[in-house]
C-alpha positions, 0 to 999 in steps of 0.5 A: 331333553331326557330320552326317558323319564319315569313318574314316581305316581299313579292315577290321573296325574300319572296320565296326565304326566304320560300323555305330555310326555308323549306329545315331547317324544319322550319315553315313559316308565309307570311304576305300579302298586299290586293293587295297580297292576291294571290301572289306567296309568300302567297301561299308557306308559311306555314301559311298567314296573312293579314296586310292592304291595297295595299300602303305600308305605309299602310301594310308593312312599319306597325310595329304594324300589322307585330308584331301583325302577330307576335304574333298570328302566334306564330312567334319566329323570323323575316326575314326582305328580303331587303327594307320595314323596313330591315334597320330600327332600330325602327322595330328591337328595337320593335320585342326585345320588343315583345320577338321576335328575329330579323334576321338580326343585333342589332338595334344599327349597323342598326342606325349607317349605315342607317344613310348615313351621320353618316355612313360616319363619322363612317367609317372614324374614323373607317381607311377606306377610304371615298369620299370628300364631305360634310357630314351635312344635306344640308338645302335648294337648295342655300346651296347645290350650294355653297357646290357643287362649294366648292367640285368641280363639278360633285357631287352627290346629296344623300338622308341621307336615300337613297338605290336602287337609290332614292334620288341620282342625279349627278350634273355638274352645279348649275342649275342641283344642285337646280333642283336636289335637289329638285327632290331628296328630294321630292323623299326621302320624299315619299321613306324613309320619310326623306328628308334629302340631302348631298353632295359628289364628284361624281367619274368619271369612277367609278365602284360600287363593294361591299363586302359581310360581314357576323358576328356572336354574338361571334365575328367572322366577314369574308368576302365572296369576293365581287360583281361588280354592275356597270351596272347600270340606274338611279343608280339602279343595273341592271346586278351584278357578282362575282367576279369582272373582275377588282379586283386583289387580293392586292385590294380584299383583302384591300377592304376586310380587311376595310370592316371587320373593319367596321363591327366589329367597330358596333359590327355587327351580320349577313348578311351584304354589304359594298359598295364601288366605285373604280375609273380606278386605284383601288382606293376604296372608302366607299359608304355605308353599308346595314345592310340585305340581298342584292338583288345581294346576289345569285352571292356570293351564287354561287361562294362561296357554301353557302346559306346566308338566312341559315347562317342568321338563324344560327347566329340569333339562337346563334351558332357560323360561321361555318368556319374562312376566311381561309376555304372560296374559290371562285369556278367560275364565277356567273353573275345576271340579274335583269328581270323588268316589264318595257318597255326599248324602252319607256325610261324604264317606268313602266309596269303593266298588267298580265303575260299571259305567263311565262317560266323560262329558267332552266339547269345546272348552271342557278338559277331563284329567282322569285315570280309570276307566269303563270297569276300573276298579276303586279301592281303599288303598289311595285317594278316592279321586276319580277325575277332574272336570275343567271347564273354560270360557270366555267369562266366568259366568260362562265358564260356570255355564258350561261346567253345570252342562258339563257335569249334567253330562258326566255319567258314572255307574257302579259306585257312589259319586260326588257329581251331583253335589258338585252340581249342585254347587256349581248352580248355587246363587252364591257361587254364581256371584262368586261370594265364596270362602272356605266356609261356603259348603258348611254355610249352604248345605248346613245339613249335609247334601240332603235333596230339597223337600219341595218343587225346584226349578231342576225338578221342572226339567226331570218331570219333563224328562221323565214324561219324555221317556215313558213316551220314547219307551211306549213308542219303542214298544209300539214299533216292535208290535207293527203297530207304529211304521217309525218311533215317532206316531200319534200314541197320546200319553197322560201320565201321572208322575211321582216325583219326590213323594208327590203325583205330577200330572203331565200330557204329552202330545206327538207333534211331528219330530217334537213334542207338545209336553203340558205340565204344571199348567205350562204348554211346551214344545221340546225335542228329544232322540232319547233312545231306552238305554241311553244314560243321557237324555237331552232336551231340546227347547224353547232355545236352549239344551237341557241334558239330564242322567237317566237310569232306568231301574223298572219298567216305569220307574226312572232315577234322575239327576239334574243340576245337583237334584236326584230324583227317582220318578215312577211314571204311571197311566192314571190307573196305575196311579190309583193303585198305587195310592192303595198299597200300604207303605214299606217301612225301612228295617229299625238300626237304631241300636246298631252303630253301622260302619258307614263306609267300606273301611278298616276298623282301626279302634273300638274305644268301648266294651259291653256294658260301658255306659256312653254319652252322646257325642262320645267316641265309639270306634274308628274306620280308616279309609281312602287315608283318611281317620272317621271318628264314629260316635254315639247318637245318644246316651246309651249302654253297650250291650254288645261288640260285633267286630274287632280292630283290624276287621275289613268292613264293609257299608253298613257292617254291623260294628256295635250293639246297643242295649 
C-alpha cells in the first residue's frame, strides 16, 4: 500500500479523500489555490503545497505544478476526486511518466469515455443500448437545425466534453436550436476547453439513474446497484438515492449487466459510473461514462457497507477486489442532498460571502461530507457547493423521514443557501412516492422557489415555534429582574403573531416543565428548552419531535424556516398589535429601469449600447459565476438609455449594470 498519496483537488471530496486516507495509515499532500490557503482541506492534510493563483486554469487544472507537488512531497500516487483533471487521459499519461501511480483508470478508458461522442460508439458496438441522435461534431448552428428536424425535436444539445450539466441545452424549436448552440458551446469552451456539440433525442419523462462499477487489474468488474439522480436543475443532480424507487430487479440487473460490458470492453480498472436515462416504461438508455469518483457516491457507500475511496486505493496498489457480485447485498435505503451557496428565490444565482454560522445536523443514520467551516470563506472561483447531506434508513420512507429532520437541523449563517428548497423538496407528496424525473423541479416549482401565499401545515409548527420563543424570551426576562425563581413560572402570554402577512392569535399557558399552547382553535401540550440565542428550536409533542431554524433579528421579531417554508414572524402583545395595524406601509425603492447584476460575479459581456432599442427576451449582458455563464435579459421592450459597467468589472448583488430610458 502507497506511504503517501497526494489528491490533486479541493473542498469536500478533498476531506473526504484525507479522512480515508487517514483511516489506511496513509500520509496525505493537499495542493492549494492562493484563494485556498485557509481552506478546510489545507488544514487536514498531512502535508500543503501551494500550486498558483485562485483561477483553476491557473492552479488546479496545471498538470506540471500537481506533478512538481509530486515530486517534492515524495508523493507515490494521486487521488484526482472528481472535476479539474479526474477524466483527462493527458494528466494520467504524464503522472505514469513521472514514476507516479494514478488512482483511478488506465488513460487509455479515461480517452475512450471522456470523448461523449466516441463513448457512444463505443458503447454501441459494445451491446448496450444507446439514444437516437447524431453522433459527429455538429460544425455550426445551421447544421444542428438541420439535424435536429432530422431527429425530431425536442433534442438535447450536448458538449462532446461535458459533465455537471455544462454545455447541455434541450431544444424544442429551430430558434431554441441556434440560441442553444451557441450558448452551450460558449459554455464548453470556457469549462472544458473544447466546443465540440452533438445532438441526441431528448426523452421525454426520463428519469437519469446510473450504475456504480468498480474493476480491478485482474480483470474482475462488478456492479454495486445503482442511484437515482433524477431530481435535477439545469441538468445539474440536486437530490440522488439508492436504490432507485423505479428499478425492479429484471431491469437492475440488465442495466447492471451492460454496464460491466462496457467497462470491460475498456479494459477499466477502478471506480467508475455508467449513466443511463430510462424513459416511463424501463426502457434504458446509455448516457455516458465517467471514468472517477462521483459526487453522489456516499448513497452506494451506504446501502452497500463499502468505502469506494479505499477500494480505489487497494486496486491502484495492485491487489485484487475483495469479493465477486455474488457476495454483495443492498441494506436500506440512502438519499443525498446536495447543500449550495445559492439563492433559490433568486432563480438559484450564486452566493458568496462568509459562513458566519455553520451547524451540521449529526445522529444516527446521518453522513455530513464537507469542506469549510464555521468562518470559511465562499468565493467565485470554484463550485458553490458547501456540503452533502446523506441520510440512511431502514426504508426509503424512512430515509425521506430522516432527511427532512436532518436538513430542518442544518443551520447556516452568512451567506444564501439552498436548505430550505432542498427541504422543501424532500417533504413534497411527489417525491415521497418516488414519481420522480428529471423534469421534477420545473414541474413542482414552475415558478421558481416562491413561499406559499396561504396557511400550510409547516406553518402550524412556526406559529408554535414563534409563541414558544416569545414566551422563553419574556421568562428570560423575568428571571434576570428576580421576579421569577427559575425559567419556567406562571407568566400568561396572549400574543398576536404576524406570519405571512397575516395576524395569528395564539395563547400560551405555563404548565410545569411544558406548555399549554391554543392556536387556530387547537389545545396542545408541547415541551421545548429552547434558550434565546439558540438557532435550533425543537418541539417536543403529542409523540413526535419537530426542530425549526430560528433567528432572532429584533426584539419581537423571528425568521423562521420549516420543511422548506421561511417565515419571518413578529410576535406582538395584542396592543402592540393594534399599533401596528395603524403604521403606513414601506414601499421597496422603484428598479424597474435598472438591469441589477443578480449575482456577485464577473461582467463577461454587454450585448447593447445607449440608445439600442431592446425586445423583451433580448440578451442585455452576461455575468460569469461560480463556472457558470448567466445570460441577462430584458423584461420588456425598451431603449437603453445608459450603460453603468464595462465587461471585466467585478459585480456585486444588485450592482447597477444598465439603465433604461
Amino acid at each position: 500500500m502507497f506511504r503517501k498519496i497526494l489528491i490533486a483537488n479541493r473542498g469536500e471530496i478533498a476531506c473526504r479523500v484525507i479522512r480515508t486516507a487517514r483511516r489506511m495509515e496513509i500520509a496525505t499532500v493537499a495542493v492549494y489555490s492562493e484563494a485556498d490557503r485557509e481552506a478546510a482541506h489545507v488544514r487536514l492534510a498531512d502535508q500543503a503545497i501551494a500550486i498558483g493563483p485562485a483561477l483553476s486554469v491557473e492552479s488546479y487544472l496545471r498538470i506540471d505544478r500537481i506533478v512538481e507537488a509530486c515530486l517534492a512531497s515524495g508523493a507515490e500516487a494521486v487521488h484526482p476526486g472528481y472535476g479539474f483533471l479526474s477524466e483527462r487521459a493527458d494528466f494520467a499519461a504524464a503522472l505514469a511518466e513521472a514514476g507516479i501511480v494514478f488512482v483511478g483508470p488506465g488513460p487509455e478508458a479515461i480517452a475512450a469515455m471522456g470523448d461523449k461522442i466516441e463513448s457512444k460508439k463505443l458503447a454501441s458496438r459494445a451491446g448496450v443500448s444507446t439514444v437516437p441522435g447524431y453522433l459527429d461534431v455538429v460544425p455550426d448552428a445551421e447544421a444542428a437545425i438541420s439535424i435536429a428536424r432530422d431527429i425530431g425535436y425536442p433534442v438535447m444539445l450536448k458538449a462532446s466534453a461535458g459533465g455537471g450539466g455544462k454545455g447541455m441545452r434541450i431544444a424544442a424549436n429551430d430558434g431554441e436550436v441556434r440560441d442553444g448552440f451557441h450558448s452551450a458551446a460558449s459554455e464548453a469552451r470556457s469549462s472544458f476547453a473544447d466546443d465540440r456539440i452533438f445532438i441526441e433525442k431528448y426523452i421525454e419523462e426520463p428519469r437519469h439513474i446510473e450504475i456504480q462499477v468498480l474493476g480491478d487489474a485482474h480483470g474482475n468488474i462488478v456492479y454495486l446497484g445503482e442511484r437515482e439522480c433524477s431530481i435535477q436543475r439545469r441538468h445539474q443532480k440536486v437530490i440522488e438515492e439508492a436504490p432507485s424507487p423505479f428499478l425492479d430487479t429484471a431491469t437492475r440487473a440488465a442495466m447492471g449487466r451492460q454496464a460491466v460490458a462496457l467497462a470491460r470492453a475498456v479494459d477499466y480498472r477502478s471506480a467508475g459510473t455508467v449513466e443511463f436515462i430510462v424513459d416511463r416504461r424501463r426502457n434504458f438508455y446509455f448516457l455516458e461514462m465517467n471514468t472517477r469518483l462521483q459526487v453522489e457516491h456516499p448513497v452506494t457507500e451506504l446501502v452497500t457497507g463499502l468505502d469506494l475511496v479505499e477500494l480505489m486505493l487497494r486496486v491502484a496498489a495492485g491487489e485484487k477486489l475483495p469479493f465477486g457480485q455474488d457476495d454483495l447485498r443492498l441494506d436500506g435505503w440512502a438519499i443525498e442532498a446536495r447543500i449550495y451557496a445559492e439563492d433559490p428565490t433568486r432563480g438559484f444565482l450564486p452566493s458568496t460571502g462568509r459562513l458566519v454560522r455553520y451547524l451540521p445536523p449529526a445522529g444516527k443514520g446521518v453522513r455530513v461530507d464537507d469542506g469549510v467551516y464555521e468562518g470559511a470563506e465562499i468565493g467565485i472561483y470554484y463550485d458553490p457547493m458547501i456540503a452533502k447531506l446523506v441520510a440512511h434508513g431502514a426504508d426509503r420512507d424512512a430515509a425521506v423521514d430522516r432527511l427532512c429532520d436532518a436538513l430542518d437541523g442544518f443551520y447556516i449563517a452568512g451567506l444564501q443557501h439552498n436548505v430550505a428548497f432542498l427541504a422543501a423538496i424532500a417533504d413534497n407528496e411527489r417525491f415521497r412516492r418516488g414519481a420522480l424525473s428529471t423534469d421534477f423541479i420545473a414541474e413542482e416549482f414552475p415558478a421558481g422557489f416562491l413561499a406559499p401565499t396561504g396557511f400550510v401545515p409547516a406553518d402550524r409548527v412556526i406559529l408554535i415555534a414563534a409563541a414558544l420563543a416569545g414566551c422563553r424570551i419574556r421568562e428570560c426576562e423575568a428571571a434576570i429582574d428576580g421576579r421569577l425563581p427559575g425559567l419556567h413560572g406562571a407568566i400568561p402570554a396572549d400574543w398576536t403573531i404576524l406570519l405571512g402577512g397575516k395576524m395569528h392569535a395564539v395563547a400560551v399557558r405555563a404548565n410545569g416543565a411544558a406548555y399549554e399552547v391554543e392556536i387556530r382553535g387547537e389545545r396542545l401540550t408541547v415541551a421545548t428548552d429552547w434558550q434565546p440565542g439558540q438557532v435550533l428550536l425543537r418541539i417536543v409533542g403529542e409523540g413526535a419531535t419537530a426542530t425549526v431554524q430560528i433567528a432572532r433579528l429584533s426584539a419581537a421579531a423571528f425568521r423562521l424556516a420549516h420543511r422548506g417554508i421561511v417565515r419571518r414572524a413578529q410576535v406582538l402583545s395584542p396592543r402592540a398589535a393594534e399599533l401596528l395595524a395603524l403604521m403606513p406601509e414601506k414601499k421597496p425603492p422603484d428598479t424597474s429601469r435598472l438591469l441589477l447584476s443578480p449575482m456577485p460575479g464577473l461582467l463577461s459581456s454587454i450585448a447593447v449600447a445607449p440608445g439600442q432599442e431592446v425586445k423583451a427576451g433580448e440578451a442585455l449582458a452576461t455575468v460569469e459565476a461560480m463556472k457558470m455563464e448567466n445570460v441577462l435579459r430584458a423584461e420588456r421592450d425598451g431603449r437603453i438609455a445608459a450603460i453603468r459597467a464595462k465587461p471585466g468589472d467585478s459585480l456585486a448583488v444588485d450592482e447597477v449594470i444598465l439603465e433604461f430610458e
